[in-house]
Each structure stands twice: as structure tokens, then as C-alpha cells.
C-alpha positions in Angstrom: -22.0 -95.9 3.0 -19.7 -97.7 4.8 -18.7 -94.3 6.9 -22.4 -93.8 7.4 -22.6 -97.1 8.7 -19.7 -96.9 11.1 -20.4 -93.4 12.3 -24.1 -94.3 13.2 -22.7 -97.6 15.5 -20.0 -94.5 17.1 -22.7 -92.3 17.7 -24.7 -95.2 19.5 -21.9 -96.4 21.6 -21.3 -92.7 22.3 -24.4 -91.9 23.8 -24.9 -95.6 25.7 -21.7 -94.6 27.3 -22.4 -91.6 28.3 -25.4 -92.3 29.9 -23.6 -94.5 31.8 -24.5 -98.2 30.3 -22.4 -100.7 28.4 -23.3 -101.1 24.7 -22.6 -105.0 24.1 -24.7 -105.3 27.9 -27.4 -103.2 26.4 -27.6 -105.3 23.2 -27.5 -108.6 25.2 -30.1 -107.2 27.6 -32.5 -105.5 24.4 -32.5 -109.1 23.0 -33.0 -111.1 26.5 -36.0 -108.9 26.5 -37.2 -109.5 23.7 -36.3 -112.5 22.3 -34.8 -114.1 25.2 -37.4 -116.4 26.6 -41.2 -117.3 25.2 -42.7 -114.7 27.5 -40.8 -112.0 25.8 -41.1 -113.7 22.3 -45.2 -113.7 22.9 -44.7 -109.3 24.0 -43.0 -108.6 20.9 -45.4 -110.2 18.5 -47.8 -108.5 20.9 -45.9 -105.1 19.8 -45.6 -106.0 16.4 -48.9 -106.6 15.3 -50.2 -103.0 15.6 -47.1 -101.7 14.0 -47.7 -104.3 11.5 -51.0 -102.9 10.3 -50.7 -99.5 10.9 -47.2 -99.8 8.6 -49.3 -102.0 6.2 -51.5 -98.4 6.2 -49.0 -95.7 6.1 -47.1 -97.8 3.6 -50.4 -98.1 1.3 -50.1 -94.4 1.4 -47.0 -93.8 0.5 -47.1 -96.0 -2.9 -49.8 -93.1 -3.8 -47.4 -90.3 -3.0 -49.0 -89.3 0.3 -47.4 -89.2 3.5 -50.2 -90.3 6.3 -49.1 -88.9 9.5 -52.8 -89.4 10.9 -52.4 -92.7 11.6 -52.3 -91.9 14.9 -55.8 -90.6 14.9 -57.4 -93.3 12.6 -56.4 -95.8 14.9 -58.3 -94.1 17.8 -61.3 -93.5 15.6 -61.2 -97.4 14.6 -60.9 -98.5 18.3 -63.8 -96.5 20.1 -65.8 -96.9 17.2 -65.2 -100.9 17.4 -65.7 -100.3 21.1 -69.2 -98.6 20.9 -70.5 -101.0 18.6 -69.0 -104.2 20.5 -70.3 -102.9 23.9 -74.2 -102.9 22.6 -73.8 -106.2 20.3 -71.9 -108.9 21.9 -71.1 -112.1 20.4 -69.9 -113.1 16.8 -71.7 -110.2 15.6 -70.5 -107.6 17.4 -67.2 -108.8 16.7 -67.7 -108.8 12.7 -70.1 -105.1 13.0 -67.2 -103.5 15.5 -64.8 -104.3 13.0 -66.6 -102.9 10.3 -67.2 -99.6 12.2 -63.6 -99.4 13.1 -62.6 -99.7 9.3 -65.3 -97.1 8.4 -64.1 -94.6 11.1 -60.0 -94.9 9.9 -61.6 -94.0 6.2 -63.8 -91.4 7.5 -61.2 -89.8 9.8 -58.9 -90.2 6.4 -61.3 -88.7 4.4 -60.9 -84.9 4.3 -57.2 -85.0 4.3 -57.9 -87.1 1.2 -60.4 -84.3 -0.3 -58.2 -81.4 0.7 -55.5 -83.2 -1.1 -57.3 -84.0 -4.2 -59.0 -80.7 -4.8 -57.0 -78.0 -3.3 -53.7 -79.3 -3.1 -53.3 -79.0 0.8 -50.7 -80.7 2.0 -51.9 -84.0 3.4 -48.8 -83.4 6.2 -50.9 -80.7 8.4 -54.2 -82.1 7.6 -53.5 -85.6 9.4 -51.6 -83.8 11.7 -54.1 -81.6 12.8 -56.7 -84.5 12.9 -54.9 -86.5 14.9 -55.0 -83.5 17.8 -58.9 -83.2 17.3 -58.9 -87.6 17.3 -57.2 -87.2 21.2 -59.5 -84.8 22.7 -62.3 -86.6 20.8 -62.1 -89.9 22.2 -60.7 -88.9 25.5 -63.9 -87.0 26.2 -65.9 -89.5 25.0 -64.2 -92.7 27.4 -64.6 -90.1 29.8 -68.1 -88.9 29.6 -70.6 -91.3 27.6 -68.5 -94.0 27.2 -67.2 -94.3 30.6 -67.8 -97.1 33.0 -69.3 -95.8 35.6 -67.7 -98.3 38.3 -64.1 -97.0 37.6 -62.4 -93.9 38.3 -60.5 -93.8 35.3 -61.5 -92.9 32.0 -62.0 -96.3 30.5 -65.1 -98.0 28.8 -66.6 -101.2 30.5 -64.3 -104.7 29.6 -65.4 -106.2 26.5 -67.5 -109.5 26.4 -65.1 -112.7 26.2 -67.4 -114.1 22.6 -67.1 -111.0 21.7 -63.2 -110.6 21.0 -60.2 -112.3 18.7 -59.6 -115.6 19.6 -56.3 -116.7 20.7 -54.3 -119.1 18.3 -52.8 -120.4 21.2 -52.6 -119.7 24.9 -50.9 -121.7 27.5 -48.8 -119.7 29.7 -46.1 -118.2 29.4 -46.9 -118.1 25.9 -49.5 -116.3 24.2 -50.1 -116.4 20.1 -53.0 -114.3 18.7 -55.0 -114.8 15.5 -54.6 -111.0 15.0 -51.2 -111.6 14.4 -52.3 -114.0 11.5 -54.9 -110.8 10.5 -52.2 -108.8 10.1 -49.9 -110.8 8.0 -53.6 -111.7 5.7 -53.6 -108.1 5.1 -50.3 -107.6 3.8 -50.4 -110.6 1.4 -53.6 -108.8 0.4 -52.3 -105.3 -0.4 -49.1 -106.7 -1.7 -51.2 -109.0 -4.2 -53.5 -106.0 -5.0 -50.8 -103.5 -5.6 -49.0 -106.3 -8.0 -52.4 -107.9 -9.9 -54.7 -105.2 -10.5 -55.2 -102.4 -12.6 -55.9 -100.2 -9.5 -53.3 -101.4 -7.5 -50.9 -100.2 -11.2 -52.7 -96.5 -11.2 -51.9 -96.3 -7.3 -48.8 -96.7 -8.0 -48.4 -94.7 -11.3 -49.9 -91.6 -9.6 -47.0 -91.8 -6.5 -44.3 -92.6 -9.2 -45.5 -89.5 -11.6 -48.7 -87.5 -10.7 -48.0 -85.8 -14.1 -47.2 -88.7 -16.4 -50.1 -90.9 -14.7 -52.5 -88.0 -15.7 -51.4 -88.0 -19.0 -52.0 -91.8 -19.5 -55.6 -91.0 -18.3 -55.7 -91.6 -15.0 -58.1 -89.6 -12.4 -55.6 -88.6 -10.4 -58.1 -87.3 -7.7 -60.0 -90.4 -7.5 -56.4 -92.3 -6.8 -55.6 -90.0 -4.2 -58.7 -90.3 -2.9 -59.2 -93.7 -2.9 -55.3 -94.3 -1.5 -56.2 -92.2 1.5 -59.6 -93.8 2.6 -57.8 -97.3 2.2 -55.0 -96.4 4.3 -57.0 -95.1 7.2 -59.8 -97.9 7.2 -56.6 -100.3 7.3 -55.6 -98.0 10.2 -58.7 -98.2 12.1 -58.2 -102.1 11.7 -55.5 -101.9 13.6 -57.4 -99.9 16.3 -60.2 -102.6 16.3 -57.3 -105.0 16.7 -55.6 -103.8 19.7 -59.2 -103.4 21.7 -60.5 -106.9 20.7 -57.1 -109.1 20.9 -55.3 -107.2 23.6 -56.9 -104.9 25.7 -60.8 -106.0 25.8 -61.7 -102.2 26.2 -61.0 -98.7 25.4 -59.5 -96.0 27.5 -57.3 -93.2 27.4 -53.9 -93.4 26.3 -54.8 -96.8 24.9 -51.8 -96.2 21.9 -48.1 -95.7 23.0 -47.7 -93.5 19.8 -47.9 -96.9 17.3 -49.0 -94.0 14.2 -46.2 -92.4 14.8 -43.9 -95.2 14.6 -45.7 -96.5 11.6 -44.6 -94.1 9.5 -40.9 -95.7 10.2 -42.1 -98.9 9.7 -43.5 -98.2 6.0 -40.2 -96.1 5.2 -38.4 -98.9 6.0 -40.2 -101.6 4.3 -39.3 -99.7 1.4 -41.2 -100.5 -2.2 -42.4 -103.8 -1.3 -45.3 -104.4 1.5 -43.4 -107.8 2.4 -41.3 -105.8 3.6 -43.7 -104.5 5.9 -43.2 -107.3 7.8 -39.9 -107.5 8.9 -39.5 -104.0 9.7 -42.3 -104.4 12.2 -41.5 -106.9 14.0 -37.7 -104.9 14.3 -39.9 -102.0 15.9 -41.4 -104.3 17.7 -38.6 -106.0 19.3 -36.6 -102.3 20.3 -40.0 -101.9 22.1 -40.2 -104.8 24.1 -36.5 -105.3 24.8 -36.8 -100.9 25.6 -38.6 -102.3 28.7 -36.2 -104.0 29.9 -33.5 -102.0 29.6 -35.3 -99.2 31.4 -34.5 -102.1 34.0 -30.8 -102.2 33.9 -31.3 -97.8 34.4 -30.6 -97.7 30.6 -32.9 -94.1 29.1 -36.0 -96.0 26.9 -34.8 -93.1 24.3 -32.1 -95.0 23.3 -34.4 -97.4 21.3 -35.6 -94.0 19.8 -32.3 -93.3 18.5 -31.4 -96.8 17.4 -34.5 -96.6 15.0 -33.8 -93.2 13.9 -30.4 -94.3 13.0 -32.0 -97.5 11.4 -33.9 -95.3 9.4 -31.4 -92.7 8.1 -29.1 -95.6 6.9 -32.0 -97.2 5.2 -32.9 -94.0 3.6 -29.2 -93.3 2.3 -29.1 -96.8 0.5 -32.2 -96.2 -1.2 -31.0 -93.1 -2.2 -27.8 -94.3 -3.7 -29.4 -97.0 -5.1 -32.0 -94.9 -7.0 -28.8 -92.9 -7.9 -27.3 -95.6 -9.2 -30.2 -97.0 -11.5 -30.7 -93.4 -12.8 
């Protein structure tokens, strides 16, 4: 481990040097940007709170066996659909009915990866995959033909109604707090309660640990499976509904940097408790804000790609050995 340890910091400092930067000036400069000042402190909660919930989601997932790659798309599906309702009932609520449509559209964009899955044994992998492609095209067609504002050029939906978003827990410049921050950490407590208290949250868990032993205790698998996908891709659509009514105030292509995709990161390293969730976001989310930055000092934004990568190998290698060990 130790080896592991010190090759992945050589193979860093290898590759910061040879794109031409310092690695102790990068570090310095990765947290200036993002924990450096109160500005950059409010951008990476900003960061993390997606990656929060949508690690909270793929995480959920993962305790049932399943590996959700369509977070991606569940998002999007939970954010136009939160848009489309919010846009025709403004107010308190619209707020509460967009955020209920964004949590129905995550389950039903979940849903028949969840029924492939359960009944023919498809691998949940390709089917999220492939859904995530269709969830793209979908709603970039749709903020760019019925959905569009018609007095930009751009394919973007008309800004949200200010009673009709997340209220901030505090906002005096430079620093800006929101209560979807707070949502976000709610949820967690939730699932990890749930997954720790209740007989579901026990068979969830029993079916990821040992489809054929949970069976054999009586358990519908199917109905787990199920039941674990849906969840996961309503709490994904949450997270969609989050970013348009606590960040962006509107929908519009592109509106997702790829915060699926890094979710599934975020849950691997949060590893078999959704505390951990936490933690692990808000890493992610401070290699994206401090990325920005050093794009500044001509540093490749990739690097942040390899830093979590490398995060994530050595993560993976002490679970491993530790699962070695106990067996």
C-alpha cells in the first residue's frame, strides 16, 4: 500500500512537470481556489451539492448491487421536468409540484434499467448508459423547440420566477450559502438512517451483499432491485431539480458539466457508509473549483481528472485489502 501510495504522488508530480507546472504551486493554487477565500469557499459548496446528491443516488445503488451509470440522464430528466412544471405554476407551489415531477422523472428514467435488470438479467451498465444518450438529445430538443424562450438565441428556457426557487440560507456578497446545501445533507442522514433502521433498508442491503443467500432467506429479490433503482434515480432527479431552482433559475443545454459521471466516484469512495458520502463530495467538489483556477496559472483542468482517478484507485486497493484481511 505504501508503494501504491508513493507511486500514485510520482505519477502526479510526473505528469504536472511535464506539462510544464510546479506540483507544490499547483497544490497551493487548487486550494487558493478553492478554499482560499469566502468567494471560493461559497463555489465549492456550490460544486458539491450536486455531487452530493447525485453520490447520495449512485451510492443507494450500489448497496443493492447495481452500478447506476444513468445518473447522468436522471438528472436531466429531474431538471426539465422541474422546469416545465415551475414555468406554468409559480410560487410555493410550483416549487413543491417541480420538485415532485423532478423526483418522478429520475425514477421513471430509472425505471426500465430497473425492469431489464430484474426480469431478464440485462446488465444495468448498458441500459443507463444507453438512456443517458437518449436523456441528451431528449432534453436538448425540447429547450430548444417547445421549451425555448423565444427572446434568446440560445437553447435555454425562460428564467425562473424568484418565489418560485430555493431560498438562500444566506447571501451577502462575496458569500453565498444555499438551503440546498442543507437538502442535500437531509437526504443523506435519511438514506443512511433508512439503510440502518429498517427492514427494507436490511433486504437492500442483503440482496447487494448476496443475491443468492438473500433469496433464500425469502426475499423478492426483483422487487429490491426494483425498488433500489427507482429510488436512486428519483434522488437523482432531486438533484436535477436542485441545480435549476438553487443555482441556475432555468434550464438549458449543457446545464450538467458531467456531475453523473462523477457521482459514480463519489459513491465508490464513500465506501459502505452514506456519511461518507459527504466528505467525498465536497473532495470532488473542491478539485472542481480549485481546476478553474489552475486552468489560470496554464495548468491542463485534466489534471484534477487524474488526481481523482488516482484518489480512487488507492481507495479501492485499501478496501480490497481490508476485505482480504477480514476474510
Amino acid at each position: 500500500m505504501v508503494l501504491l501510495i508513493v507511486g500514485a504522488l510520482a505519477l502526479l508530480a510526473g505528469l504536472m512537470i511535464l506539462s510544464g507546472a510546479s506540483p507544490l504551486g499547483s497544490l497551493v493554487t487548487l486550494l487558493k481556489g478553492s478554499l482560499g477565500t469566502p468567494a471560493a469557499i461559497s463555489g465549492t459548496l456550490r460544486e458539491t451539492t450536486p455531487l452530493l446528491i447525485l453520490g447520495l443516488a449512485v451510492f443507494l445503488a450500489l448497496r443493492a448491487g447495481l452500478f447506476n451509470i444513468g445518473a447522468e440522464g436522471q438528472f436531466l430528466l429531474g431538471a426539465v421536468a422541474c422546469t416545465w412544471v415551475n414555468l406554468r405554476i409559480p410560487g410555493f407551489g410550483g416549487l413543491i409540484l417541480g420538485t415532485l415531477a423532478g423526483a418522478i422523472a429520475g425514477a421513471l428514467w430509472a425505471l426500465p434499467a430497473g425492469l431489464i435488470k430484474a426480469y431478464r438479467n440485462g446488465h444495468e451498465v448498458i441500459t443507463t448508459i444507453m438512456l443517458n444518450s437518449v436523456a441528451v438529445y431528449l432534453t436538448t430538443a425540447l429547450v430548444a423547440g417547445p421549451m425555448k424562450d423565444p427572446k434568446q438565441d440560445s437553447p435555454t428556457t425562460a428564467d425562473l420566477v424568484a418565489g418560485s426557487r430555493l431560498p438562500w440560507l444566506y447571501d451577502h456578497a462575496p458569500v453565498q450559502l444555499s438551503s440546498a446545501l442543507l437538502l442535500g445533507l437531509i437526504l443523506t442522514a435519511l438514506v443512511a438512517l433508512w439503510l440502518r433502521k429498517t427492514v427494507a433498508g436490511y433486504e437492500l442491503q442483503a440482496v447487494g451483499a448476496s443475491p443468492g443467500a438473500a433469496k433464500y432467506a425469502g426475499i423478492d429479490n426483483r422487487r429490491v432491485v426494483l425498488a433500489a433503482m427507482c429510488s436512486s434515480g428519483a434522488i437523482a432527479g432531486i438533484a436535477g431539480v436542485v441545480q435549476v431552482l438553487a443555482y441556475e433559475g432555468r434550464f438549458y443545454a449543457g446545464i450538467s458539466p458531467g456531475y453523473g459521471f462523477d457521482a459514480l466516484g463519489v459513491a465508490l469512495l464513500a465506501g459502505g457508509s452514506a456519511w461518507g458520502v459527504i466528505p467525498a463530495s465536497l473532495l470532488f467538489g473542491v478539485l472542481a473549483k480549485g481546476g478553474t483556477s489552475l486552468q489560470l496559472d496554464e495548468v491542463p483542468k485534466g489534471i484534477t481528472t487524474v488526481v481523482l482517478g488516482l484518489i480512487i484507485l488507492v481507495a479501492a486497493a485499501l478496501r480490497y485489502r481490508k476485505v482480504s484481511t477480514d476474510v
